[in-house]
GUVEXTI-147341 format. One record per residue (C-alpha): residue number from 0; residue in three letters; x, y, z. Coordinates in steps of 0.2 Angstrom, whole numbers, plus 5000, padded with zeros to 4 digits. Example, Ala and Ser with C-alpha at 12.3 -4.5 7.8 and 13.67 -1.06 7.14 Angstrom:
2
<node n="0" res="ALA" px="5062" py="4978" pz="5039"/>
<node n="1" res="SER" px="5068" py="4995" pz="5036"/>
***
This chain:
292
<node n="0" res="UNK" px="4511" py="4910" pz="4669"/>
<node n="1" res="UNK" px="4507" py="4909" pz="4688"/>
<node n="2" res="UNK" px="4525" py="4907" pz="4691"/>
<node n="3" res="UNK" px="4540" py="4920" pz="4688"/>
<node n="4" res="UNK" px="4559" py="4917" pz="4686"/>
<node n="5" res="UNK" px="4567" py="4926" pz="4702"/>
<node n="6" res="UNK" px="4584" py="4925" pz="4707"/>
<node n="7" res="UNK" px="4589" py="4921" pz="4722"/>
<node n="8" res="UNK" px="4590" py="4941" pz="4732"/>
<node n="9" res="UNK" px="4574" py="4946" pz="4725"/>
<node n="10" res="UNK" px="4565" py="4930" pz="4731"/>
<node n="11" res="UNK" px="4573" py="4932" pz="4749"/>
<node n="12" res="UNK" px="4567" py="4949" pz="4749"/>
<node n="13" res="UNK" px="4550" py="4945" pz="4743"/>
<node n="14" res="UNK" px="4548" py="4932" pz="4758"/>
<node n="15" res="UNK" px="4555" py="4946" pz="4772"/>
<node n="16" res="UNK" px="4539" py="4958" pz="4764"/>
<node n="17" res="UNK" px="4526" py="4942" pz="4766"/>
<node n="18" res="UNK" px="4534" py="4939" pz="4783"/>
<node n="19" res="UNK" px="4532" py="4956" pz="4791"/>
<node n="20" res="UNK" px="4522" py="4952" pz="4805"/>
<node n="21" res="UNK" px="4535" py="4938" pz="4812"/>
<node n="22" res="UNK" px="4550" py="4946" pz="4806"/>
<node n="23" res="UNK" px="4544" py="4962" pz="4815"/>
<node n="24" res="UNK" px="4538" py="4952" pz="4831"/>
<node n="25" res="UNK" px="4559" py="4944" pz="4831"/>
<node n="26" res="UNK" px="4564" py="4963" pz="4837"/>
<node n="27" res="UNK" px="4551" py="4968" pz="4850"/>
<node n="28" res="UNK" px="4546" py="4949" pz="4855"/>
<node n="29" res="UNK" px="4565" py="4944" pz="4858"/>
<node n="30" res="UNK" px="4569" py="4959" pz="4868"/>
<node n="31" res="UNK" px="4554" py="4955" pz="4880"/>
<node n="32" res="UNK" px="4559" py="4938" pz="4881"/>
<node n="33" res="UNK" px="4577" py="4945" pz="4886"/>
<node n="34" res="UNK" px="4570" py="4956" pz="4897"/>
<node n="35" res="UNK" px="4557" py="4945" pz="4908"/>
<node n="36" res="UNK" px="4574" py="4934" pz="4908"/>
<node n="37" res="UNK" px="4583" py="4947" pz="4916"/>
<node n="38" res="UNK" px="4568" py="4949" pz="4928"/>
<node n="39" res="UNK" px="4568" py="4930" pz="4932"/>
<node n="40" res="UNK" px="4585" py="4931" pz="4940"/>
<node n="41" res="UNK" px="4580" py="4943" pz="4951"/>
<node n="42" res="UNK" px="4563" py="4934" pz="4959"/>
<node n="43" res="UNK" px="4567" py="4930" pz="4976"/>
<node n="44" res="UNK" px="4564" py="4911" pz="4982"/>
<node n="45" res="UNK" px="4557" py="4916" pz="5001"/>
<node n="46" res="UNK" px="4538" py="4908" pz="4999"/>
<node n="47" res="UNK" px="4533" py="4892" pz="4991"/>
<node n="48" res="UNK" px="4524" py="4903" pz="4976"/>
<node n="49" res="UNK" px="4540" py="4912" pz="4972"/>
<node n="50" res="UNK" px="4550" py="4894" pz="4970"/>
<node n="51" res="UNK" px="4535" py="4887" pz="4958"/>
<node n="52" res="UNK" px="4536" py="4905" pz="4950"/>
<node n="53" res="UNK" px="4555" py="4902" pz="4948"/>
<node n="54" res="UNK" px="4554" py="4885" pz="4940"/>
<node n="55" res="UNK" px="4539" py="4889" pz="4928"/>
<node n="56" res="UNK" px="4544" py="4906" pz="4922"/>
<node n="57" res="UNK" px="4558" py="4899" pz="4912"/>
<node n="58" res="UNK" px="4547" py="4885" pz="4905"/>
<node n="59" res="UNK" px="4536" py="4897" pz="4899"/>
<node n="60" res="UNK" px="4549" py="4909" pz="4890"/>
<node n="61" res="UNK" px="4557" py="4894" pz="4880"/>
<node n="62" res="UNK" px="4541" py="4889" pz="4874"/>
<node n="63" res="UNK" px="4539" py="4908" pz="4870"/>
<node n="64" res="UNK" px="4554" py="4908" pz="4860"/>
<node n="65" res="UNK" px="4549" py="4890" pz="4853"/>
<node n="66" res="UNK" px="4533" py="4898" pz="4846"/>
<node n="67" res="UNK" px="4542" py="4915" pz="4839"/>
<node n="68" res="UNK" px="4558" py="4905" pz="4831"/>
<node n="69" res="UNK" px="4544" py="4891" pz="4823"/>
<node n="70" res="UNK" px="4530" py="4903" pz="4817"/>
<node n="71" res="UNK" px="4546" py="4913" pz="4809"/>
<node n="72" res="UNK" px="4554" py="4898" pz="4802"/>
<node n="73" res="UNK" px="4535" py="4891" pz="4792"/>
<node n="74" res="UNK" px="4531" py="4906" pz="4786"/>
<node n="75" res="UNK" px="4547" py="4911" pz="4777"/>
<node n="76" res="UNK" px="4545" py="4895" pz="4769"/>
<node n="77" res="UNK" px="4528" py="4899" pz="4765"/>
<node n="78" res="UNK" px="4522" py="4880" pz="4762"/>
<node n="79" res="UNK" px="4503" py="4877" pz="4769"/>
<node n="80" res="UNK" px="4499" py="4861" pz="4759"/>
<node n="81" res="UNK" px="4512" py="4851" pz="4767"/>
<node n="82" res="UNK" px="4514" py="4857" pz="4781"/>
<node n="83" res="UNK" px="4510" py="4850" pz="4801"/>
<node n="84" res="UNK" px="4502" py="4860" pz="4816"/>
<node n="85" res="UNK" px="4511" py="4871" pz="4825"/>
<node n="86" res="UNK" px="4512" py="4862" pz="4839"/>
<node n="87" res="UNK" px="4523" py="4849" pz="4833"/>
<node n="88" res="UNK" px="4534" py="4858" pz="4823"/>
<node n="89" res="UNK" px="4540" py="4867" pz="4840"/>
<node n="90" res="UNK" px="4540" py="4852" pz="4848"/>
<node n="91" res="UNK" px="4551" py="4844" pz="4836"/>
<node n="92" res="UNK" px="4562" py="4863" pz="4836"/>
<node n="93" res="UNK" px="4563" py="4859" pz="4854"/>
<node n="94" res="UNK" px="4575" py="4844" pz="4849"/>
<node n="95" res="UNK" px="4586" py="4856" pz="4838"/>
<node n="96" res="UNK" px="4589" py="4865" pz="4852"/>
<node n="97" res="UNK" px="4595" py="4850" pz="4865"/>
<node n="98" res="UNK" px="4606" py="4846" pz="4851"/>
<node n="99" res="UNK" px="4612" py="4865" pz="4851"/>
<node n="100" res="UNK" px="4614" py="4864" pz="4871"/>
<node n="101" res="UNK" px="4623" py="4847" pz="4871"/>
<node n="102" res="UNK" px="4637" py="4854" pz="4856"/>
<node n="103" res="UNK" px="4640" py="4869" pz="4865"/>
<node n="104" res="UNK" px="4641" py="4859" pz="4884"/>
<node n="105" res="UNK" px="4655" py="4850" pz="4873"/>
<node n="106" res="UNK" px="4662" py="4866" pz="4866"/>
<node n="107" res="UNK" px="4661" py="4874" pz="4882"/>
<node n="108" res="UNK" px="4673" py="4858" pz="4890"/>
<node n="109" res="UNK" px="4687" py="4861" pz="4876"/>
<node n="110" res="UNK" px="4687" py="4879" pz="4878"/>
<node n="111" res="UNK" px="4692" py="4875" pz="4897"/>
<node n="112" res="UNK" px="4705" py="4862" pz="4891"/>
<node n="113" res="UNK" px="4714" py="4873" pz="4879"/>
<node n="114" res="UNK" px="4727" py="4879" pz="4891"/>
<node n="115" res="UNK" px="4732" py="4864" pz="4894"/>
<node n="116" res="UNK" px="4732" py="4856" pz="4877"/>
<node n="117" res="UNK" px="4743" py="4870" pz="4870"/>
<node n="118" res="UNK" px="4754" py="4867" pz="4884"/>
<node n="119" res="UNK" px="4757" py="4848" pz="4878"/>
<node n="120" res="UNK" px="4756" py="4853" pz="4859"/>
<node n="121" res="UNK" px="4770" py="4866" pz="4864"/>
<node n="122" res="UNK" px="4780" py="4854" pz="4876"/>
<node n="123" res="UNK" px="4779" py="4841" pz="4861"/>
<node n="124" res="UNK" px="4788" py="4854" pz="4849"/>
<node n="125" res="UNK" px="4807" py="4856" pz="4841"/>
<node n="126" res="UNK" px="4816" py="4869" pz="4855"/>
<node n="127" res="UNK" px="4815" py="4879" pz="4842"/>
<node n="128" res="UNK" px="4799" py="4876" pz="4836"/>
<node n="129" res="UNK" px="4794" py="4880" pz="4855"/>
<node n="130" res="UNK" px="4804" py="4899" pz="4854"/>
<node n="131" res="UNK" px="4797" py="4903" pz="4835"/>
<node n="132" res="UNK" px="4780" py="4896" pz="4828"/>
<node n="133" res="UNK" px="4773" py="4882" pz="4841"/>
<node n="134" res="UNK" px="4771" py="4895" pz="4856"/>
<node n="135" res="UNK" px="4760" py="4894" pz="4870"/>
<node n="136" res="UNK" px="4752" py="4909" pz="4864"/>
<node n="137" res="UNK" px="4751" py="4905" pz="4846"/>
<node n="138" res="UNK" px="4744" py="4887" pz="4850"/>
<node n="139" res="UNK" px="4731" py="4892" pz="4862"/>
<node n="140" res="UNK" px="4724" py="4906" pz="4848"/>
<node n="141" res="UNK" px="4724" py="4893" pz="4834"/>
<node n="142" res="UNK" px="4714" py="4883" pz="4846"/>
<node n="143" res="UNK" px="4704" py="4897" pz="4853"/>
<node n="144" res="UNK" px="4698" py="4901" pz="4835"/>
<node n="145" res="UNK" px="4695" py="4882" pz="4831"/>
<node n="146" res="UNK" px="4684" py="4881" pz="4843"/>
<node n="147" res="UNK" px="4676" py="4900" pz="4838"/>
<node n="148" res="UNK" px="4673" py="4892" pz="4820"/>
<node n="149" res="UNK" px="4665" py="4877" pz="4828"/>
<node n="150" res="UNK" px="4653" py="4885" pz="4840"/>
<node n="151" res="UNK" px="4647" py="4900" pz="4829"/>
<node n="152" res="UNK" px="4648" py="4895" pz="4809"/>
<node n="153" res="UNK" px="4650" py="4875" pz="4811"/>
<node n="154" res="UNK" px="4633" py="4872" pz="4822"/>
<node n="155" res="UNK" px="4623" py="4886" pz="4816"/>
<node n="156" res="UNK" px="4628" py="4881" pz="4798"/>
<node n="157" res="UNK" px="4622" py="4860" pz="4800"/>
<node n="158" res="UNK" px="4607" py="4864" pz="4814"/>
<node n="159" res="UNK" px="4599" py="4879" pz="4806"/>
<node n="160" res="UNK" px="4593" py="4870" pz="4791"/>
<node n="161" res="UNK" px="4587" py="4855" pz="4800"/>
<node n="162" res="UNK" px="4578" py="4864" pz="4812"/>
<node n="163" res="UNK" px="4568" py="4877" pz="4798"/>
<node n="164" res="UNK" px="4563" py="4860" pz="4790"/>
<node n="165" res="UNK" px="4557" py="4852" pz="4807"/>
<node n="166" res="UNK" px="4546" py="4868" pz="4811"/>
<node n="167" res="UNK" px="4538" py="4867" pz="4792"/>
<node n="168" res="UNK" px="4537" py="4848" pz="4789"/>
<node n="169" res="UNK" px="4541" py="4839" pz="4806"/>
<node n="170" res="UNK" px="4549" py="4822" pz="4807"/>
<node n="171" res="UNK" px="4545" py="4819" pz="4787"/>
<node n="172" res="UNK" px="4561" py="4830" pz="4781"/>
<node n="173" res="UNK" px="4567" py="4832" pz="4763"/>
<node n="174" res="UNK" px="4583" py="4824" pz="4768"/>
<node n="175" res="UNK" px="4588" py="4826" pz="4752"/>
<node n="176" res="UNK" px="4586" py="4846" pz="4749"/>
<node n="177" res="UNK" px="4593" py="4847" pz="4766"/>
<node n="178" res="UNK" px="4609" py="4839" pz="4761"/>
<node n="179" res="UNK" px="4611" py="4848" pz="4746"/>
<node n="180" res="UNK" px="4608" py="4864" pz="4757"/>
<node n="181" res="UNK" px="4622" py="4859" pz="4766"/>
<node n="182" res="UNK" px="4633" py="4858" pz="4751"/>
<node n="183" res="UNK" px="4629" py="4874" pz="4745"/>
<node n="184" res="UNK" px="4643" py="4886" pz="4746"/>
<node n="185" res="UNK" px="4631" py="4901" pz="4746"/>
<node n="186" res="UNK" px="4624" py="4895" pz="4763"/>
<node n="187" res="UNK" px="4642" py="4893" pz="4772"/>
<node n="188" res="UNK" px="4645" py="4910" pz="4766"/>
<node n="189" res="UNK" px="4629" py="4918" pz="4773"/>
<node n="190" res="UNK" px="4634" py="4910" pz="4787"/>
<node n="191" res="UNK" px="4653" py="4916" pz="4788"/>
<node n="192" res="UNK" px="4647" py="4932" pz="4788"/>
<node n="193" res="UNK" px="4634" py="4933" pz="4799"/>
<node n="194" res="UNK" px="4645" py="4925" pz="4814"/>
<node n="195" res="UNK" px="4657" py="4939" pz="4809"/>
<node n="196" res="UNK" px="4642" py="4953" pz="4809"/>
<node n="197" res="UNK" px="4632" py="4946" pz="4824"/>
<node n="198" res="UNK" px="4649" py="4939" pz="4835"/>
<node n="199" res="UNK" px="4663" py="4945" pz="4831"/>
<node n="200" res="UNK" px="4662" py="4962" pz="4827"/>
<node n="201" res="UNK" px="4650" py="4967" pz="4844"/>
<node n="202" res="UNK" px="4663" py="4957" pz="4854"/>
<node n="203" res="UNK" px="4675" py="4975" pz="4850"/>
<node n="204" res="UNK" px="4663" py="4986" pz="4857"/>
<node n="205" res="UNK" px="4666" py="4985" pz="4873"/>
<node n="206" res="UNK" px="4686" py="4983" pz="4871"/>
<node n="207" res="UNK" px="4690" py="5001" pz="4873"/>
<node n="208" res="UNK" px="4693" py="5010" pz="4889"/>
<node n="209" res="UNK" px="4680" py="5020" pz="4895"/>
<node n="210" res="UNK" px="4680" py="5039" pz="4897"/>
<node n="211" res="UNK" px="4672" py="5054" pz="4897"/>
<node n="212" res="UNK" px="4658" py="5057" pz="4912"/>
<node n="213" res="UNK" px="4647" py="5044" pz="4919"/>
<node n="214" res="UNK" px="4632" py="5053" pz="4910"/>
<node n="215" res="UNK" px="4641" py="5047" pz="4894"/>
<node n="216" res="UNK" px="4650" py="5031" pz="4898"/>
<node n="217" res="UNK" px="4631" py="5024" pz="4902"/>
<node n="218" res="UNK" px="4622" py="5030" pz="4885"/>
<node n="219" res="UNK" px="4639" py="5023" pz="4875"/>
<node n="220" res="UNK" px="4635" py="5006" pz="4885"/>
<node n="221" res="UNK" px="4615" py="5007" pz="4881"/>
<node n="222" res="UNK" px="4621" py="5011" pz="4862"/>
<node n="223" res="UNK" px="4631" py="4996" pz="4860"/>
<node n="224" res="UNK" px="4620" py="4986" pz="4867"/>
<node n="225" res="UNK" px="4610" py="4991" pz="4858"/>
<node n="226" res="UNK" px="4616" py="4990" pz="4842"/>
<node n="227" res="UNK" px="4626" py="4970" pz="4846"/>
<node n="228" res="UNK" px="4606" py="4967" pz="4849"/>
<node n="229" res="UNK" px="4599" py="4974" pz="4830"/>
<node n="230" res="UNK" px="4615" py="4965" pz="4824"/>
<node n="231" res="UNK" px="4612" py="4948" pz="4832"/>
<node n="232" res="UNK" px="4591" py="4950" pz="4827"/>
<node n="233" res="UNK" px="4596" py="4957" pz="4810"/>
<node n="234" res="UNK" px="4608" py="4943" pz="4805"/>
<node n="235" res="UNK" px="4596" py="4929" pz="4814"/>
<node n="236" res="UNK" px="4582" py="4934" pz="4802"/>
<node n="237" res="UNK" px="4592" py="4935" pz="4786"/>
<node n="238" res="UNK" px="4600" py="4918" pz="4788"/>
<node n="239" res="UNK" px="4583" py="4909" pz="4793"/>
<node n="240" res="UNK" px="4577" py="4919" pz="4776"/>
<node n="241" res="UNK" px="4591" py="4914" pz="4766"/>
<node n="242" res="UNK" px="4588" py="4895" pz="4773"/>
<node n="243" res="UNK" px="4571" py="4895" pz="4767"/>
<node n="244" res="UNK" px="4574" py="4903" pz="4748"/>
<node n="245" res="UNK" px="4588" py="4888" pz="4747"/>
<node n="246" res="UNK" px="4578" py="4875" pz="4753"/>
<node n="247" res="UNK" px="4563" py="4878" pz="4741"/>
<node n="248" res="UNK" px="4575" py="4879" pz="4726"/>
<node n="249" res="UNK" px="4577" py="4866" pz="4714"/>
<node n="250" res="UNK" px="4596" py="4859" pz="4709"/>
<node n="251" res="UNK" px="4593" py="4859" pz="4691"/>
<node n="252" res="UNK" px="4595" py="4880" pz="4692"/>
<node n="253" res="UNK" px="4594" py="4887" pz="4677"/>
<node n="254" res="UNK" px="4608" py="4898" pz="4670"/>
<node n="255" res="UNK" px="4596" py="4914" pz="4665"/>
<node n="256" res="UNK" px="4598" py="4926" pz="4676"/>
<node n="257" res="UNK" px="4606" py="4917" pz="4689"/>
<node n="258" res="UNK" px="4588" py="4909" pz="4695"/>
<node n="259" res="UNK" px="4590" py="4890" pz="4700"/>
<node n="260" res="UNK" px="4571" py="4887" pz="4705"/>
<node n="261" res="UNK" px="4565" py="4885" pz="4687"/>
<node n="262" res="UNK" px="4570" py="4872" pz="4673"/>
<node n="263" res="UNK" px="4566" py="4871" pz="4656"/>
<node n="264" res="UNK" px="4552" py="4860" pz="4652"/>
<node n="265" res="UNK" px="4546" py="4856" pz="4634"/>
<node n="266" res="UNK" px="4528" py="4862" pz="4627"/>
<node n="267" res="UNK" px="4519" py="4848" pz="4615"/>
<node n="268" res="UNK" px="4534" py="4839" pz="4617"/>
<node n="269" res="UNK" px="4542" py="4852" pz="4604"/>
<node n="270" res="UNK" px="4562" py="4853" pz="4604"/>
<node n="271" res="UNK" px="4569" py="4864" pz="4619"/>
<node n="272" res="UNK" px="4568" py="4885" pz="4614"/>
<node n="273" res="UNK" px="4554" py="4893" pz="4605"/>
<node n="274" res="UNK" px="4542" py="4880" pz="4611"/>
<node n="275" res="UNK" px="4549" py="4880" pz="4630"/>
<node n="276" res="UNK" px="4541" py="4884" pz="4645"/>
<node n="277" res="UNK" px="4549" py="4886" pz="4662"/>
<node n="278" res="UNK" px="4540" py="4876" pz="4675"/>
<node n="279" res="UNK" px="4542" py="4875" pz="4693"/>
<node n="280" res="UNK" px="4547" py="4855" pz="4699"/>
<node n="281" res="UNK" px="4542" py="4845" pz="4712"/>
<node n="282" res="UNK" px="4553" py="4839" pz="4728"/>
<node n="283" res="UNK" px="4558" py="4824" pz="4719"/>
<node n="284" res="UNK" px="4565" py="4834" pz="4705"/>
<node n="285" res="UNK" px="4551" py="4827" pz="4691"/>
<node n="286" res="UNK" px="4537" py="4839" pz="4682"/>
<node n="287" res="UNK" px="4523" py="4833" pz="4692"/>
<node n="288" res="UNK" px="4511" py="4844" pz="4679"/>
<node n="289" res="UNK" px="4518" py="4832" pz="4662"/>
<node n="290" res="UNK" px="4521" py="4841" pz="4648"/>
<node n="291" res="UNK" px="4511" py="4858" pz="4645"/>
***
């Protein structure tokens, strides 16, 4: 047998060890990509050289970033025969990414409108509705977390999978693994918790006062960076690993040891047991192979 039962932890952790190069390069490449950001917004714009410079620098880092997120993405799915060049499958990651950018531009408006639609869901209220449970405050939380849940576990959830199939395969997706992926409560729960790990929990960092000397208010500053900046990479990395085990898993899991990759597939056409193999299946779902 060329192919082993895995569950579904072990084969994510099999694909991290095979990935090590690109998982490593998220860490150190991201940072520089951050960091030559940082430096773009301080070029100064006083010759013709400096503008061109201005406007190319950002071109070149999101195609940077294109390239790490792409070369990332293929080889934690780890499919060379179907595969298309690299080139396209940034080019078509690019298109994720406008998608991302044209969400949040929307999100970005209803965050700027809540105050004013919790003042008219309040004004619409019982009196006292309005003094108990509809408050201004109570409606403009409800609405600031509605629109948290949109912009950190609904769009990363429905583009993430997409956009790992576009680097590996292109325009010709697996529309239908992609569906079920998306149906898959293990994937909204890996997402859940990384928008808690990565967002929400850095986000209280830097709520607390500061105190004790300067020396110490900087190096508490750098740690948290710091570690919001591990917590980000670490829980980017998983998720675009846990994408790619989901999406080369077949639906008809098998029970044994929680593995749903491998199906039971009979030998000689014997009954189902003794004479029973387990046989890796094809996109579609058939046995490719016929009977062993």
């Amino acid at each position: 047998m060329s192919e082993v039962a895995t569950n579904p932890l072990t084969d994510l952790f099999r694909r991290l060890r095979s990935s090590f190069s690109w998982v490593a390069a998220q860490f150190w490449a991201t940072l520089l990509l951050v960091l030559a950001g940082a430096a773009w917004t301080r070029l100064p714009d006083r010759y013709t050289w400096q503008v061109v410079l201005s406007l190319l620098v950002p071109l070149m880092l999101l195609a940077a970033a294109l390239l790490l997120q792409a070369g990332t993405m293929r080889k934690l799915l780890h499919d060379e025969k179907r595969r298309v060049q690299l080139s396209l499958g940034v080019l078509t990651l690019l298109v994720w990414v406008a998608v991302v950018w044209a969400v949040w531009a929307l999100l970005d408006w209803c965050d700027n409108q809540i105050p004013v639609w919790a003042g008219y869901l309040n004004s619409r209220a019982s009196t006292h509705l309005r003094a108990t449970l509809f408050t201004y405050d109570h409606i403009q939380s409800w609405l600031t977390l509605v629109e948290w849940i949109f912009r950190w576990i609904a769009v990363p959830a429905k583009v993430i999978p997409w956009a790992t199939a576009s680097a590996q395969w292109g325009w010709r997706l697996p529309i239908r693994k992609i569906m079920r992926l998306l149906f898959n409560w293990r994937w909204w729960l890996a997402v859940i918790a990384a928008a808690l790990l990565a967002v929400e929990w850095p986000s209280h960092f830097f709520t607390g006062e500061p105190h004790g000397t300067v020396s110490h208010q900087v190096w508490a500053v750098i740690l948290k960076l710091a570690g919001s900046y591990l917590l980000a990479i670490v829980c980017w990395v998983l998720l675009l690993a846990w994408c790619a085990v989901l999406l080369s898993r077949d639906p008809a899991a098998a029970k044994k040891h929680g593995d749903d990759s491998l199906v039971p597939t009979p030998v000689g056409g014997g009954p189902l047991g003794k004479g029973s193999v387990r046989l890796p299946l094809t996109e579609g779902g058939d046995d490719s192979s016929g009977n062993a």
